[in-house]
C-alpha positions in Angstrom: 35.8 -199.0 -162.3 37.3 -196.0 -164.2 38.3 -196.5 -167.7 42.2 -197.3 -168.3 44.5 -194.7 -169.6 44.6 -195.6 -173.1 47.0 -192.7 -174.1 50.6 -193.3 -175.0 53.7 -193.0 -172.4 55.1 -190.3 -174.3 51.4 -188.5 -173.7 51.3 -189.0 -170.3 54.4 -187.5 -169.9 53.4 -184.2 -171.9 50.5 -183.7 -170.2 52.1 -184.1 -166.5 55.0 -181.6 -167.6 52.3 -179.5 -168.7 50.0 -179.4 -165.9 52.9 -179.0 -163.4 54.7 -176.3 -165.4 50.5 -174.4 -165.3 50.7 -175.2 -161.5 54.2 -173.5 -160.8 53.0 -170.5 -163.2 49.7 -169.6 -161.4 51.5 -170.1 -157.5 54.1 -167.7 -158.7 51.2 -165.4 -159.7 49.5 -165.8 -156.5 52.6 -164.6 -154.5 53.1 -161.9 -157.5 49.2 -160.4 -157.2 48.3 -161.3 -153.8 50.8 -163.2 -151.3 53.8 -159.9 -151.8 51.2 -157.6 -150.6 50.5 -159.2 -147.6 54.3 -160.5 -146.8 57.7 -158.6 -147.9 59.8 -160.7 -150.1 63.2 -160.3 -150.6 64.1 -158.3 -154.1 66.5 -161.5 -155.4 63.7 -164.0 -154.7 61.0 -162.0 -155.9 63.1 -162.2 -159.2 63.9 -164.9 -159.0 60.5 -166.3 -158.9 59.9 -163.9 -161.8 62.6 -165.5 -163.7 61.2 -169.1 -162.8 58.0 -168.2 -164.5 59.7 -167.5 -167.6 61.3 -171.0 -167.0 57.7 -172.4 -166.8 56.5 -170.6 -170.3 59.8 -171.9 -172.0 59.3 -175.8 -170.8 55.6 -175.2 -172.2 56.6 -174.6 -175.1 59.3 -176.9 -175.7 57.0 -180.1 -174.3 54.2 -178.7 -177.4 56.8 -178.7 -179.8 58.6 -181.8 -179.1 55.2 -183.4 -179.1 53.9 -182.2 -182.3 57.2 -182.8 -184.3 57.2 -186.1 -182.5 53.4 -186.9 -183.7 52.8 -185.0 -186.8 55.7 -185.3 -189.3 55.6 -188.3 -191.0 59.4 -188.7 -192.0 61.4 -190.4 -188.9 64.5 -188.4 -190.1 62.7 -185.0 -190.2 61.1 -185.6 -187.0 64.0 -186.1 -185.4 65.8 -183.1 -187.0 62.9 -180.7 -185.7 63.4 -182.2 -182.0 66.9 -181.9 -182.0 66.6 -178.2 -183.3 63.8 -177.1 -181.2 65.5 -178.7 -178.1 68.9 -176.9 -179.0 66.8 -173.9 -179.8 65.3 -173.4 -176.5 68.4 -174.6 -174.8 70.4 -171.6 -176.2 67.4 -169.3 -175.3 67.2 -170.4 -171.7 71.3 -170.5 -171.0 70.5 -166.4 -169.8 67.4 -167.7 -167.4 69.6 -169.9 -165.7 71.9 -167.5 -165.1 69.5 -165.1 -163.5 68.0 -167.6 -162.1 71.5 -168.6 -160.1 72.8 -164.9 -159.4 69.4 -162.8 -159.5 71.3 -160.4 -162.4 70.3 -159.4 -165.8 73.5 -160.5 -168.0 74.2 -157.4 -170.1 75.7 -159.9 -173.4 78.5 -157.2 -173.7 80.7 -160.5 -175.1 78.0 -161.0 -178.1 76.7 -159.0 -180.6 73.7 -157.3 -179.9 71.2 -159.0 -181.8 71.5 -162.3 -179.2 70.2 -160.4 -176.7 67.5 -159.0 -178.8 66.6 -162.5 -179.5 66.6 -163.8 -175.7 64.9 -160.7 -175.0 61.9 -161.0 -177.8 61.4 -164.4 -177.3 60.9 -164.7 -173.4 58.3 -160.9 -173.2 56.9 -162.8 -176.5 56.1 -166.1 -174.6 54.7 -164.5 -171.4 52.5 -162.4 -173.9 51.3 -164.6 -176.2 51.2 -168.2 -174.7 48.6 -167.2 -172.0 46.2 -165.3 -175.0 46.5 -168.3 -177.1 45.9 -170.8 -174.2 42.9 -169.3 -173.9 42.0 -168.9 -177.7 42.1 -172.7 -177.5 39.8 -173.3 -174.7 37.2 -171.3 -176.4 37.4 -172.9 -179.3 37.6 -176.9 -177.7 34.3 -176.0 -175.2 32.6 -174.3 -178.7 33.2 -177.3 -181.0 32.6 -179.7 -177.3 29.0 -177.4 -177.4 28.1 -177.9 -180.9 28.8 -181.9 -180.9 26.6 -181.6 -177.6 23.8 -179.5 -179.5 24.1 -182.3 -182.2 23.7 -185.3 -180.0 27.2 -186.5 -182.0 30.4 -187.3 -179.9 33.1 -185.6 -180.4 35.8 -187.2 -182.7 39.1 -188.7 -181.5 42.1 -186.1 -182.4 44.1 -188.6 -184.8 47.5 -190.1 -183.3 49.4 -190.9 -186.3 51.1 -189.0 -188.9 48.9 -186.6 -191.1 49.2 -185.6 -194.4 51.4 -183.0 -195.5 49.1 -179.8 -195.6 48.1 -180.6 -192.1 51.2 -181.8 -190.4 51.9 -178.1 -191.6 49.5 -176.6 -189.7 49.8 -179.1 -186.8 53.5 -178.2 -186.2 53.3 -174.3 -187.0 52.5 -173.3 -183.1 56.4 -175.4 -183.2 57.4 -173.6 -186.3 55.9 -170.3 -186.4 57.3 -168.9 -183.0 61.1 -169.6 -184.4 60.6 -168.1 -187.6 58.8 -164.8 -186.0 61.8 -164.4 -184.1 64.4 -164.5 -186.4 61.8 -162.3 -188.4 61.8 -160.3 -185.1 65.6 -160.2 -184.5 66.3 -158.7 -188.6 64.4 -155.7 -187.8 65.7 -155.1 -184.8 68.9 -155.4 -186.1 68.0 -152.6 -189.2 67.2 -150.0 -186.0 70.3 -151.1 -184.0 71.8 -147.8 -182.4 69.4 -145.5 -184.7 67.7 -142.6 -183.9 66.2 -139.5 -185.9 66.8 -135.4 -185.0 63.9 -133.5 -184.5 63.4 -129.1 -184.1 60.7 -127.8 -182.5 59.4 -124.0 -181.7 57.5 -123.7 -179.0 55.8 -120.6 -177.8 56.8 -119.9 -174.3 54.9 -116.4 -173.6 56.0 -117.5 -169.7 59.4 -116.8 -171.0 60.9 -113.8 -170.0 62.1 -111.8 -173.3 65.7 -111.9 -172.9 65.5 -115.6 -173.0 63.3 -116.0 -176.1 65.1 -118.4 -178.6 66.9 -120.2 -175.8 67.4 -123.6 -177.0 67.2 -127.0 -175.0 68.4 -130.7 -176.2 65.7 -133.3 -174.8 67.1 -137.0 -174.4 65.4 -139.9 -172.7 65.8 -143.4 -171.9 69.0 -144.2 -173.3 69.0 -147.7 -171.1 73.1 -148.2 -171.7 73.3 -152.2 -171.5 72.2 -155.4 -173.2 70.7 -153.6 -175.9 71.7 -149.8 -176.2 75.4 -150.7 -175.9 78.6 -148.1 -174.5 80.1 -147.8 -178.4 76.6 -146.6 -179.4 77.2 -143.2 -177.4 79.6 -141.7 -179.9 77.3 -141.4 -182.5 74.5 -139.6 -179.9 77.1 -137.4 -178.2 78.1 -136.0 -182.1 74.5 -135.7 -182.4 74.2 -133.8 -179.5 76.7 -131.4 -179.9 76.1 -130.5 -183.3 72.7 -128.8 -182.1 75.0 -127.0 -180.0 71.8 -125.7 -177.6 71.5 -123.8 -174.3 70.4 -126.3 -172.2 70.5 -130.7 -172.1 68.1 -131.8 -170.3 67.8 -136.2 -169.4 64.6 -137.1 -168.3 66.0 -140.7 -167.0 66.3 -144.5 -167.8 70.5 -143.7 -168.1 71.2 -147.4 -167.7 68.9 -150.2 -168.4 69.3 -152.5 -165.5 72.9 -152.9 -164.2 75.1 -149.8 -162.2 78.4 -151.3 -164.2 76.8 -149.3 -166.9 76.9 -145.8 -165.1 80.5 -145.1 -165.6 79.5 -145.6 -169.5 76.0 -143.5 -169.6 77.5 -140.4 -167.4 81.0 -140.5 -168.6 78.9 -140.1 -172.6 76.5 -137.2 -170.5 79.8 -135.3 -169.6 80.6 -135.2 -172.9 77.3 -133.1 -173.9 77.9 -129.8 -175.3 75.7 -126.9 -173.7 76.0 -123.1 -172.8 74.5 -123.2 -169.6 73.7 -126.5 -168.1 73.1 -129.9 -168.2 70.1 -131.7 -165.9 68.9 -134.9 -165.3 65.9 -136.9 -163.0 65.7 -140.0 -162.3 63.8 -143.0 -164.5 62.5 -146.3 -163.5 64.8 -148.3 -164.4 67.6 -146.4 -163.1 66.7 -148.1 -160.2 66.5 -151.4 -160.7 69.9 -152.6 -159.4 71.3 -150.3 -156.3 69.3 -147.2 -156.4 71.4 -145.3 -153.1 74.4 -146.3 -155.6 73.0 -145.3 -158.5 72.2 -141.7 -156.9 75.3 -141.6 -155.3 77.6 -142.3 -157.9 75.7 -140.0 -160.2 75.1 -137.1 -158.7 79.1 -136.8 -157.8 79.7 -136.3 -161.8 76.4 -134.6 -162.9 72.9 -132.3 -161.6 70.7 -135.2 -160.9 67.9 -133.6 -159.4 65.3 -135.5 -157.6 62.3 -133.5 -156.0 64.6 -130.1 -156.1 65.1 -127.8 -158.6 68.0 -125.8 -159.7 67.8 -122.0 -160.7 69.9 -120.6 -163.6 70.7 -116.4 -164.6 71.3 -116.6 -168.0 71.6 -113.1 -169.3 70.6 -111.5 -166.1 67.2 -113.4 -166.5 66.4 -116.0 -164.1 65.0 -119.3 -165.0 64.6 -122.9 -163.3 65.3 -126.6 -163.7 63.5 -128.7 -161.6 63.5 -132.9 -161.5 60.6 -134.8 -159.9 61.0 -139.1 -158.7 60.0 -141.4 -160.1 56.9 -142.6 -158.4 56.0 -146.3 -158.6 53.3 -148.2 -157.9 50.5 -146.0 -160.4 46.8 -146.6 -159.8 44.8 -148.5 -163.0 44.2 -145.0 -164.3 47.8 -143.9 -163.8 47.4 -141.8 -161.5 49.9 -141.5 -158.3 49.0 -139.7 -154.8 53.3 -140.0 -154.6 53.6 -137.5 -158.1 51.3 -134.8 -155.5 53.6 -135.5 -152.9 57.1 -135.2 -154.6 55.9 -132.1 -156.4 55.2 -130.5 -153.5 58.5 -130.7 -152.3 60.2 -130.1 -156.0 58.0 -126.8 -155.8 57.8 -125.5 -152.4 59.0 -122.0 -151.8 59.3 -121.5 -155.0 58.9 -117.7 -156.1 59.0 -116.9 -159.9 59.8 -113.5 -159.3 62.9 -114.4 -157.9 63.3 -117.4 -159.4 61.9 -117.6 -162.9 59.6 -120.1 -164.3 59.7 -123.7 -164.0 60.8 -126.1 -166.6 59.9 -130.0 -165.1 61.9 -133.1 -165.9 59.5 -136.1 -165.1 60.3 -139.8 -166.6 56.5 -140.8 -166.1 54.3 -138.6 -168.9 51.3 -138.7 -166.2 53.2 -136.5 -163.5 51.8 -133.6 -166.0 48.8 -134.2 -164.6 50.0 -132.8 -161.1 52.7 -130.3 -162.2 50.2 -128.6 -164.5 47.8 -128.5 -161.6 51.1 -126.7 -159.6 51.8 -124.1 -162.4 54.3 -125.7 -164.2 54.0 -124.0 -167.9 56.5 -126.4 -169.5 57.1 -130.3 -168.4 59.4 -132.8 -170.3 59.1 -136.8 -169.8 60.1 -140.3 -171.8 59.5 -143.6 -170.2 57.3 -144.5 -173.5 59.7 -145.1 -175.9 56.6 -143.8 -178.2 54.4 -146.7 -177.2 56.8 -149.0 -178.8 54.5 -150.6 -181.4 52.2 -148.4 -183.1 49.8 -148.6 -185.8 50.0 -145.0 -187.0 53.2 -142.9 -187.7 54.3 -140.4 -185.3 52.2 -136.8 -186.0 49.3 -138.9 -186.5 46.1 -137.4 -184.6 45.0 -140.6 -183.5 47.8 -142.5 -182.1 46.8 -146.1 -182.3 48.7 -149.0 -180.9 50.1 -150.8 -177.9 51.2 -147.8 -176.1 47.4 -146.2 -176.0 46.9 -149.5 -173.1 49.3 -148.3 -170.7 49.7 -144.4 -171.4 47.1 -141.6 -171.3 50.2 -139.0 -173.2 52.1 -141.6 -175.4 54.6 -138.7 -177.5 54.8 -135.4 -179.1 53.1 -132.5 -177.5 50.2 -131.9 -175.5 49.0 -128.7 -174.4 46.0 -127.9 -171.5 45.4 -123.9 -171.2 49.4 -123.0 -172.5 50.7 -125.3 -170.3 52.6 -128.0 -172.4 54.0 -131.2 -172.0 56.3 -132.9 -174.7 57.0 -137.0 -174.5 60.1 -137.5 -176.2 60.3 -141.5 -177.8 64.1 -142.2 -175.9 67.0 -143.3 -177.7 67.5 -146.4 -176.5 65.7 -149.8 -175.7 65.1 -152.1 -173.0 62.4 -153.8 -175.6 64.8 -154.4 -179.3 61.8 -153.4 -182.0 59.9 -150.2 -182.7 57.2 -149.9 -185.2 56.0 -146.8 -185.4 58.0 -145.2 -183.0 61.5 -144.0 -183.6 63.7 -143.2 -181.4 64.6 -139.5 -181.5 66.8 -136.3 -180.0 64.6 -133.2 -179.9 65.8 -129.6 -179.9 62.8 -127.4 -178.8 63.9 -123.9 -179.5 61.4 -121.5 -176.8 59.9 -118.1 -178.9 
């Protein structure tokens, strides 16, 4: 006969929410990585099921910290302080996924101060980031100490039930404690960067220049993402900014909104505003597209150049000179690399004649289209889309950027050059992620001599 369930109600409980919370996370995976390749799923319920997850990660966590409070502190009263306020806690953090889970929208928090959204927005990446690396932190360490009690021919002890002493109910309850703490950590120094951004001049040499044009000045801005975190009022002070360079040229290499079109008339209504001598151009970004991408075209190119694969040619002077904008292009091989960045610069570029035309200045979001527009003659290109890889372990300038943005981009910010040709990643303004370390967000004048 099999041995009785000796473990406590309460227990039993746990670990059932637990393993069906696991199994909802991985089938949502499965339809993520495998089943939405095979079969098209609607946009609303492939986010929806996206949001679900999140659901999954929050009820983890909850169930481990209601359980440890529940088991490790020793004073009734406390105990029951710490599950009230965890369960309130994530409560309050998971009001916004059952709103997305019910309308398959992002709320923008436009009625709260900007920090709540930081919070929500911290804690949920956090828990998708960190939950699955320490899940498996665990499991090494169980099936090491299950491998040594093996090797020793010793049993492995019973995990104690009741309540422990103070030093390690403390470090029982900290996976509980810990996570709320880092996030109100989290929230302060997002709140210190709220709306902040630094000015930075650079000279460039641009021999491809005609003479005439040498000095001509251009304002780079990227990735303002107008919305939940970057909000409307926050424009003044970059529009000031701005037009106190008082350049040539502003060029927007995308991410305008962050996720909702109610945004636009904010983000190209501040755009208008620019001051310039001879133009103002923009491409598109990723997440410009996010909620109605025909509307978010439409709507913007009626106030402003948007240009997507098609290029616009300026006489300043007499002296001709181009602005070209290339798509965004999606779905990037491991190596970032995208057979659609060949394509769309083909069409940017074809016909052109730089006799008649001038050269080529490129406005990409993606960094990695430098690796095709170079290849197509482009002497200067200017992208965003990495916020300056976010969190960094070196300052900007450093030669050896270190940190979270070296995983996902091969040109993270600043300049790089191949042969004269140059590309410059500007760090954005805004955020769709609250915290930088490392990585300011900046406006860059880049003065061509």
């Amino acid at each position: 006969m099999p041995a009785p369930d000796l473990r406590k109600p309460a227990d039993r409980f746990y670990a059932r929410l637990h393993w069906i919370a696991m199994g909802v996370i991985a089938l949502i995976l499965l339809h993520g990585f495998v089943l939405s390749r095979l079969v098209s799923t609607p946009r609303g319920v492939g986010f929806r099921l996206f949001i679900l997850n999140m659901l999954c990660f929050n009820v983890l966590w909850w169930s481990i910290a209601d359980r440890r409070f529940a088991r490790f502190v020793a004073s009734e009263g406390w105990s029951r302080g710490l599950r009230i306020a965890a369960g309130g806690f994530s409560l309050a953090l998971n009001l916004p996924i059952f709103y997305m889970l019910a309308t398959a929208r992002v709320p923008q928090f436009l009625g709260s101060p900007a920090w709540v959204a930081a919070g929500v927005t911290i804690w949920h990446i956090g828990l998708v980031l960190v939950m699955p690396a320490a899940a498996g932190v665990r499991l090494v360490a169980l099936g090491a100490m299950a491998a040594s009690h093996r090797l020793r021919r010793r049993p492995m002890s019973a995990p104690p039930t009741g309540p422990l002493s103070t030093r390690r109910a403390l470090l029982k309850t900290a996976v509980a404690t810990g996570p709320m703490l880092a996030l109100a950590g989290a929230i302060g120094a997002s709140r210190a960067a709220e709306g902040r951004f630094v000015i930075r001049r650079h000279e460039v040499p641009a021999p491809w220049l005609p003479d005439r044009l040498r000095g001509l000045t251009l304002t780079h801005i990227s990735d303002f993402h107008v919305g939940r975190l970057y909000r409307p009022h926050m424009l003044g002070r970059l529009i000031d900014a701005v037009n106190r360079l008082d350049s040539d040229l502003v060029v927007v290499t995308g991410d305008i909104i962050d996720n909702s079109n109610d945004m636009l008339p904010a983000a190209v209504g501040a755009i208008r505003q620019l001051a310039h001598r001879h133009g103002v151009f923009l491409c598109i970004g990723n997440h410009d597209t996010i909620d109605d991408e025909a509307a978010f075209i439409e709507y913007t190119r009626a106030r402003l150049p948007l240009l997507i694969n098609e290029r616009r040619t300026l006489d300043i002077g007499g002296e001709k000179l181009t602005i070209a904008g290339l798509d965004y292009a999606s779905s990037r091989r491991p190596d970032g690399h995208n057979r659609r960045d060949r394509a769309n610069a083909e069409i940017m570029l074809a016909g052109h004649d730089s006799d008649r035309e001038g050269p080529v200045i490129a406005l990409a979001h993606h960094p990695h289209a430098w690796d095709v527009l170079r290849e197509q003659g482009v002497p200067l290109t200017l992208s965003g889309h990495t916020h300056g890889g976010q969190i960094m372990f070196t300052p900007p300038d450093n030669p050896d950027d270190l940190g979270f943005g070296r995983v996902l981009f091969r040109y993270i910010r600043g300049f790089y050059d191949n042969a004269g040709q140059r590309l410059f990643v500007n760090s954005g303004v805004g955020n769709w992620f609250p915290v930088r370390i490392n990585a300011p967000a900046e406006v860059v004048q880049i003065q061509l001599v």
